[in-house]
N, C-alpha and C positions, 0 to 999 in steps of 0.2 A: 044126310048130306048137308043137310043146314047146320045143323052143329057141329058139323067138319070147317064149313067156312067158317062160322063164329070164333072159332078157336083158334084156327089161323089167324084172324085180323086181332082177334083179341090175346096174342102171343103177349106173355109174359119176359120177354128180352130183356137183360136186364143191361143197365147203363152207369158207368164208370162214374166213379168220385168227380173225377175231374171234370168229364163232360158234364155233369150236374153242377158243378160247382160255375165254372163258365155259362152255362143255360141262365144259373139265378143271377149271378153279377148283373148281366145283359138285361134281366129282365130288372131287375130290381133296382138298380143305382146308375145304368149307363143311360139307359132309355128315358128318355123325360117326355114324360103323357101330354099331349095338345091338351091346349085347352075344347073345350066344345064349342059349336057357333052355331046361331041359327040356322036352320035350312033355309039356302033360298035358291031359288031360278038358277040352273046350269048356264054359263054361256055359253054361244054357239062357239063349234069345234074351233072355228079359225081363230078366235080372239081368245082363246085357254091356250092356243100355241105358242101365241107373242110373248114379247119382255114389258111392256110400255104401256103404263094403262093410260085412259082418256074419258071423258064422259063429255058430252055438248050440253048444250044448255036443255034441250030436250029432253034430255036423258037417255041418247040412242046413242049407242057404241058405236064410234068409229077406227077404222083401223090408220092410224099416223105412223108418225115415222119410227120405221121398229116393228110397227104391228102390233097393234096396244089391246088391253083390256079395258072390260068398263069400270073395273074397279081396282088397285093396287093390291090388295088383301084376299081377293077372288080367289077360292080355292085351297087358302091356305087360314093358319089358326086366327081369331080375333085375337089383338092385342089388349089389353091389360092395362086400366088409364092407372090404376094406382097399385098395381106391385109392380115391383124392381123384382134382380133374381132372386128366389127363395134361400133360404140358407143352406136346405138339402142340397140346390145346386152346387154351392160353391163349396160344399164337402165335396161332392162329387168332381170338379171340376182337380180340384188339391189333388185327391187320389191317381185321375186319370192323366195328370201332370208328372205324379211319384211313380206311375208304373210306365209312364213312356219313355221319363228320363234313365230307369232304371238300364240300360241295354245291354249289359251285362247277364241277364236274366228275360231277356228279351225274343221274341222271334218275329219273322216278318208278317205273322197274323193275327198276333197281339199287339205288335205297333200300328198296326193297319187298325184293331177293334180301338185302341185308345185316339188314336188318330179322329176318327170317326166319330165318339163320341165329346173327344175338343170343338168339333167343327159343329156337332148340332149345338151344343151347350152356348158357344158361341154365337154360334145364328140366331137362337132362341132368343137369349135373355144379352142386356147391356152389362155386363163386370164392372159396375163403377167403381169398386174396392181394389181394381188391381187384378192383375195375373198373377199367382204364387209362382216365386222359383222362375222369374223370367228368363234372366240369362241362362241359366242351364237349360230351359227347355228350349229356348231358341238353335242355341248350339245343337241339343239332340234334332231340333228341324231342320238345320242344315246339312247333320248327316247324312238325313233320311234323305232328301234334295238331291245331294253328292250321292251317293252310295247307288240310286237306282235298282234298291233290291226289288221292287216290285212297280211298274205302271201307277197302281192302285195305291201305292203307299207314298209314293214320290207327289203325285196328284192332293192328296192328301195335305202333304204337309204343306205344299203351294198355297192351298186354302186355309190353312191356320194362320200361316203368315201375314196373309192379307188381313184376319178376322182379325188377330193380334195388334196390328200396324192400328187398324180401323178404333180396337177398345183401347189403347191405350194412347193413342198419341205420344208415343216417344221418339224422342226425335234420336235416336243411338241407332233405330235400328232401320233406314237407309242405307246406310256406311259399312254395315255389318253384314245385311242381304244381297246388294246390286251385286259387286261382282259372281256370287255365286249363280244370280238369277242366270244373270247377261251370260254365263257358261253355259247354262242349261238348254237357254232358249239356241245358242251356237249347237251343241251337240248334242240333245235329245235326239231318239230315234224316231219317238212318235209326234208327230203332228198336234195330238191332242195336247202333250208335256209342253210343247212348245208356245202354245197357244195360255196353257193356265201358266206357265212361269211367266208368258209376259201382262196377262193380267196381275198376276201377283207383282210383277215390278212397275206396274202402274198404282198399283195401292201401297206398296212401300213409300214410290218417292211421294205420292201426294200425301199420307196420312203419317211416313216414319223420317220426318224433318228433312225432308232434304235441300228446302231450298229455292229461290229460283234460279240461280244458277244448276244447283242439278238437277232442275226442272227440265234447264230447257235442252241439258244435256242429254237425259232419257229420252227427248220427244227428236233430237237430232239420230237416235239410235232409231227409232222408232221407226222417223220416218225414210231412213236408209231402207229398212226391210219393206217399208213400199212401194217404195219408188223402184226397187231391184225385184218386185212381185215375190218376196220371201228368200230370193237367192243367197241373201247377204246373211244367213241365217241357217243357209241349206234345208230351204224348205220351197224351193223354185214351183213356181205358180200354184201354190196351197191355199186356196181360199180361207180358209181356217185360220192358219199363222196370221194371214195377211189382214182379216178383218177385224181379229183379236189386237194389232199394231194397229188400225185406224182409229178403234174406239179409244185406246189408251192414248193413242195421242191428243184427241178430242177432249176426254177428260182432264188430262194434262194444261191443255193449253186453256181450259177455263178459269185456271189460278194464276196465269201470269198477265200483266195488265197491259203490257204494249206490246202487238207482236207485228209492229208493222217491218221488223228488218227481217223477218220470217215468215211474213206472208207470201210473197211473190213466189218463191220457191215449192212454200206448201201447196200451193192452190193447181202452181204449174204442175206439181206429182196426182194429188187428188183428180184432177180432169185426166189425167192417164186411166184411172184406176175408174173414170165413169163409162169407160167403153169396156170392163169386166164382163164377162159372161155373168158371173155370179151376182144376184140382186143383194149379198148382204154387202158385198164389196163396192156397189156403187150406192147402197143407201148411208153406209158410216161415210164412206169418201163425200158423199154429199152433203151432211151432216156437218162436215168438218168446212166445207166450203162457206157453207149458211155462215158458221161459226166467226170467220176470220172476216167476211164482210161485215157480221154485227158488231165485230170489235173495231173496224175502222171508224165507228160512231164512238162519241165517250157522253155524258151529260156537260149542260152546261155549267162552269163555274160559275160561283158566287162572284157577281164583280164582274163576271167577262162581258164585253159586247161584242156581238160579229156585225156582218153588212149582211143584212135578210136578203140577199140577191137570189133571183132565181136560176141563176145560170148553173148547166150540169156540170162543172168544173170546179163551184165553189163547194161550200158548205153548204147552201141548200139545193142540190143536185135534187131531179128532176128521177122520178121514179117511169116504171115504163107505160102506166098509163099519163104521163106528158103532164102530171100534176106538181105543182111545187112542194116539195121537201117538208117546206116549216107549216103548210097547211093540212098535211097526213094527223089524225087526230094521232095514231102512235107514236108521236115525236114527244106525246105530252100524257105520258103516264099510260101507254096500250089502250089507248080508246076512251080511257076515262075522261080526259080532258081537264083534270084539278088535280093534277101533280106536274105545276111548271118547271119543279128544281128537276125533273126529271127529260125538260126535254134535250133528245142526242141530236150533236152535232156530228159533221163530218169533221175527222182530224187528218185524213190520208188515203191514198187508193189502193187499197189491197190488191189487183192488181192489174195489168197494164193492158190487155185483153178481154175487159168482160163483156163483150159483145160474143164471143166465144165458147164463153162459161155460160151463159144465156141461152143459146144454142141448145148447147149440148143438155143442160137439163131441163129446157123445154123440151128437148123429142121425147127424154125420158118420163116427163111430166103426161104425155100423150099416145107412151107406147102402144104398139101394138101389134098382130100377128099372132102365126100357131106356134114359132118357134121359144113361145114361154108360156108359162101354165098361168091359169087366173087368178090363183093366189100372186104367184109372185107379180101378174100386170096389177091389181090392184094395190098390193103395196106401193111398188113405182110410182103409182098414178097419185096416192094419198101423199107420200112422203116429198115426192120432187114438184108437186103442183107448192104444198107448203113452202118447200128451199128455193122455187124460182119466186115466190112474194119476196122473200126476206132477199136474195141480189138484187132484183129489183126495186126494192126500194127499202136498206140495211135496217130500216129504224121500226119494219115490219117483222116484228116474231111468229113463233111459228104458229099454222093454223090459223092463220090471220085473215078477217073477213071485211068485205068492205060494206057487206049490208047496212043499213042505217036502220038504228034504236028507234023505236016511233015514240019512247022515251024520254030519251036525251037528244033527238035528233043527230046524234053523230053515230061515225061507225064501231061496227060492233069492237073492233082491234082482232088481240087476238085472244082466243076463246078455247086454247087449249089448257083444260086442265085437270085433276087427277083425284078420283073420291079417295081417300084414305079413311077407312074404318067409318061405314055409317055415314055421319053427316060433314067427318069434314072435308074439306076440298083444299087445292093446291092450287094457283095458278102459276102456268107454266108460259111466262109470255115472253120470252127470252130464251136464247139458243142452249144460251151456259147451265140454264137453272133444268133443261131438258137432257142435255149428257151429264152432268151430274147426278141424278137420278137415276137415268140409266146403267151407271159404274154403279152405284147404291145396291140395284138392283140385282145385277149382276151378281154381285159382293153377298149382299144378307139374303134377296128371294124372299119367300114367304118370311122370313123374320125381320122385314124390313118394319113395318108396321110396330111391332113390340118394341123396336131400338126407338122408333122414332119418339113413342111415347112413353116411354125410359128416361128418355130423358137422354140420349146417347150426344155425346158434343162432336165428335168425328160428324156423325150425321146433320146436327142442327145446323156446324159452320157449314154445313155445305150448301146448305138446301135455303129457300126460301119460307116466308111466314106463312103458315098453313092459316086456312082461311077458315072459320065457321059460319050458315046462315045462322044469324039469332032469329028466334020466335018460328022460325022456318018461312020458306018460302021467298018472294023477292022484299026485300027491302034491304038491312040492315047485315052487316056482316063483321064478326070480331077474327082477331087474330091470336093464334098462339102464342105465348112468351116462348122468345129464344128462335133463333134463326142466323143465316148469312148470307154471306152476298151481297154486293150491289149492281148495279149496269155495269154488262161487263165481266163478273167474276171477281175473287181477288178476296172474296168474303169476310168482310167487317162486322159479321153479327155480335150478339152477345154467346158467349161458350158457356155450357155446362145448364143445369138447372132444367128438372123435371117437366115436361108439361102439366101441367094443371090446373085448378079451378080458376087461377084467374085470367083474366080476359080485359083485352085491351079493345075498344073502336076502332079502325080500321080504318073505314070509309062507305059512303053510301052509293048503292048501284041507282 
C-alpha cells in the first residue's frame, strides 16, 4: 500500500514542449530575484496595511495620514546605493517589449505574462538608458487599454503607462494617453479599471509633459467626479472611483503654484465629501483641504516688506490658539528657526467659511462611537487632529507639535518624517512633499526605495532632500545631492544624478 501511494505521487506525467519552454522563460529571464535584506522585527498588523510610512523621533510608529509604516522599505527588497539596472535586465526588458509588440502572434495571456514582467522590471530598477521601441509599445498599450480583452491585462497596461511616463519623462506622451485614459475611466465596467486608469492619468499629466494648463485641466475632470460622488463617470457613489479622483487631484495640484481662483470651489466640494461614510474618502478630501490652506501661504520675497500686524484678516492671521502668526516658530523654517528666506506669508483666503471647515474636521479629529471600527476611529483621530493644526494655522505642517525642544527652547514644528533604507530619513514638513510621496508610492511600492537611490529624476524632482544623521545619533545631519521642490510645490530641484558618496551639511538640530 505504501508503494502504491509512492507511485501515485511520484507519477511520471509527462509535459509538453511548450509548457516547458514557458515554465523556463518565467523562471529564468522574466522573474528578477530580490535582493536579500536583513531580518528584522515584523510590524504590527495595522501598520503593514498602510501606504505612508513615519517614524517619531522616539522611534515609535505612528499611524498618520494614510496609515503609515515605520519605515518606507518595510517589507520589501533593500535598495542598492551603487548598481543601476543590470544589463541582464535590459536584455530582458528589450525582449519583453519584442514579444508584447509583437500581436500578431500574441494571446491575451502572453500579453498579460509580458505585461507583468514590464511592470516588475520597471518597479524594480530605474531605466536611465531609455525604453527600447517606445512608440510602438506605447501604441500596443493603448490597444490593450481600448480593447478590454481581459480586466487583468487592461489593469496591466494602466500601470506600465504610468511606470513609462515616471522613467522617461517625455513629454509626447500626455497628448497621446488623456483621451484614451478619460474614455476608460467614462465606460470601464469595473470600478477597479476605473479607479487605476485615473491613477494612470494622474501620472501621465504630471510625469508625461502636460502642462499647467493641462494640469489644471485634468484636476477640473477630476474634481467633477467628486463633487458628482463618481456619477459623472458612471460610477455613483463608489468609494474607490471617488478616492482614487481625490488623491490625483492632490497630487496634481502640488505642481501648480497659485490656486487661489480654485480654491473656493475645491474646498466647498471636499467638505461635501467629509460627511463620507467611507474613512478613505474623508482622509484624501481632508488632505486636499490641508493642501489648498498651505498654499494660501507663499515665502517671503527677497526685497518684500509687509505690516507684522496681528490682525486675523491680514497676513499675520492669528492661529486658533489666539497666537500671532509671525511668532509660530513654523513660519521660520518648521521649527528650526534659522531659515528666515523661508518664513510664509499669507497671500489670500482660500476660503470664505473656515469656521465651517474647522468644525467639521474637528468632530472628525475626535470621532467617536460603535458605528465605526477602531482602525478606521484611530486613523481619523491621527490624520484630521494633524489637518485641523495645518487650518488652523496654514504655516503648520503636518504632525505638527507644539511641545518645546529643552534644546532649542522652541517648538518642536512638525516632526513628520520617513526612514528610508537604514539611516536615512525624509522630512515631511509640508503638505505637498506628503502627497507627493504618497502618488510615489502608490506608483513604484516596494521599488520606491531602489528608484530613489538610482538615481531616478521623475522621483528626485519630486521629492524633497532626504536627510542623513552623520556620526549617528542627535547632532549633525547631511543631505542627499539632488531633490525638488520648494514651499509650496512647483519643484525647482536639480534633475538627474545618482545618489551617492557625496554629501553636503544641511543644518544643525
Amino acid at each position: 500500500m505504501r508503494d502504491l501511494r509512492r507511485q501515485a505521487l511520484e507519477s511520471k506525467k509527462t509535459v509538453s514542449r511548450k509548457a516547458q519552454s514557458r515554465e523556463a522563460s518565467r523562471t529564468n529571464s522574466r522573474v528578477l530575484p530580490l535582493p536579500t535584506r536583513p531580518t528584522t522585527p515584523a510590524p504590527p498588523r495595522e501598520m503593514r496595511a498602510g501606504t505612508h510610512p513615519m517614524t517619531t523621533k522616539m522611534g515609535r510608529a505612528k499611524v498618520l495620514p494614510g496609515g503609515i509604516t515605520p519605515s518606507i522599505d518595510d517589507g520589501f527588497s533593500a535598495a542598492n546605493d551603487e548598481e543601476s539596472a543590470p544589463a541582464e535586465t535590459l536584455q530582458d526588458l528589450s525582449e519583453v517589449i519584442r514579444d508584447f509588440t509583437d500581436r500578431k502572434r500574441s494571446s491575451v495571456l502572453s500579453r498579460e505574462e509580458n505585461l507583468t514582467a514590464y511592470v516588475r522590471i520597471l518597479t524594480s530598477h530605474y531605466i536611465d538608458d531609455g525604453i527600447p521601441n517606445f512608440p510602438d509599445l506605447l501604441s500596443s498599450l493603448i490597444k490593450s487599454i481600448r480593447s478590454g480583452s481581459s480586466e487583468k491585462e487592461t489593469m496591466l497596461a494602466l500601470k506600465a503607462v504610468s511606470l513609462s511616463a515616471l522613467t522617461l519623462l517625455d513629454e509626447s506622451i500626455y497628448a497621446r494617453i488623456a483621451p484614451v485614459l478619460k474614455r476608460t475611466i467614462t465606460d470601464a465596467s469595473s470600478s477597479a479599471t476605473k479607479a487605476a486608469a485615473i491613477h494612470c492619468l494622474g501620472a501621465s499629466t504630471y510625469f508625461g509633459g502636460a502642462g499647467e494648463d493641462g494640469i489644471l485641466e485634468q484636476m477640473t475632470f477630476l474634481l467633477e467626479i467628486v463633487s458628482s460622488d463618481g456619477h459623472h463617470v458612471n460610477a455613483g457613489d463608489d468609494a474607490t472611483v471617488v478616492t482614487a479622483a481625490l488623491e490625483e487631484w492632490g497630487f496634481l495640484a502640488t505642481e501648480v503654484k497659485d490656486l487661489e481662483n480654485e480654491s473656493e470651489e475645491a474646498i466647498e466640494v471636499f467638505a461635501e465629501q467629509l460627511e463620507s461614510s467611507e474613512s478613505s474618502v474623508q482622509i484624501a478630501a481632508g488632505e486636499n483641504i490641508a493642501l489648498l490652506y498651505e498654499k494660501s501661504y507663499s515665502p517671503l520675497a527677497e526685497g518684500e516688506v509687509i505690516e507684522e500686524a496681528g490682525s486675523g484678516d491680514g497676513n499675520g492671521s492669528s492661529d486658533a490658539d489666539g497666537s500671532d502668526g509671525f511668532n509660530d516658530d513654523d513660519d521660520r523654517g518648521g521649527g528650526n528657526g534659522n531659515n528666515q528666506e523661508k518664513r510664509l506669508i499669507k497671500r489670500y483666503n482660500p476660503y470664505h467659511n473656515t469656521p465651517r471647515i474647522l468644525t467639521q474636521v474637528n468632530a472628525l479629529a475626535h470621532i467617536s462611537g460603535r458605528h465605526i471600527n477602531k482602525k478606521s476611529k484611530r486613523s481619523l483621530h491621527a490624520n484630521f487632529t494633524s489637518i485641523l493644526n495645518t487650518i488652523s494655522n496654514p504655516r503648520r505642517g503636518p504632525q505638527y507639535s507644539k511641545a518645546i525642544d529643552n534644546e532649542t527652547c522652541r517648538q518642536y514644528g512638525s516632526r513628520k518624517t520617513v526612514k528610508i533604507h537604514r539611516d536615512s530619513v525624509m522630512r515631511l514638513d509640508r503638505w505637498w512633499k506628503w502627497l507627493r510621496l504618497a502618488a510615489l508610492r502608490r506608483l513604484l511600492r516596494g521599488g520606491f526605495v531602489s528608484h530613489y537611490f538610482e538615481g531616478d529624476r521623475g522621483v528626485l524632482d519630486c521629492l524633497p532632500v532626504m536627510m542623513r544623521p552623520v556620526g549617528g545619533g542627535r547632532g549633525k545631519w547631511a543631505g542627499a545631492r539632488g531633490s525638488g521642490g520648494g514651499v509650496g510645490g512647483g519643484g525647482e530641484g536639480k534633475k538627474g544624478g545618482r545618489i551617492g558618496g557625496e554629501m553636503m551639511e544641511m543644518f544643525s538640530c
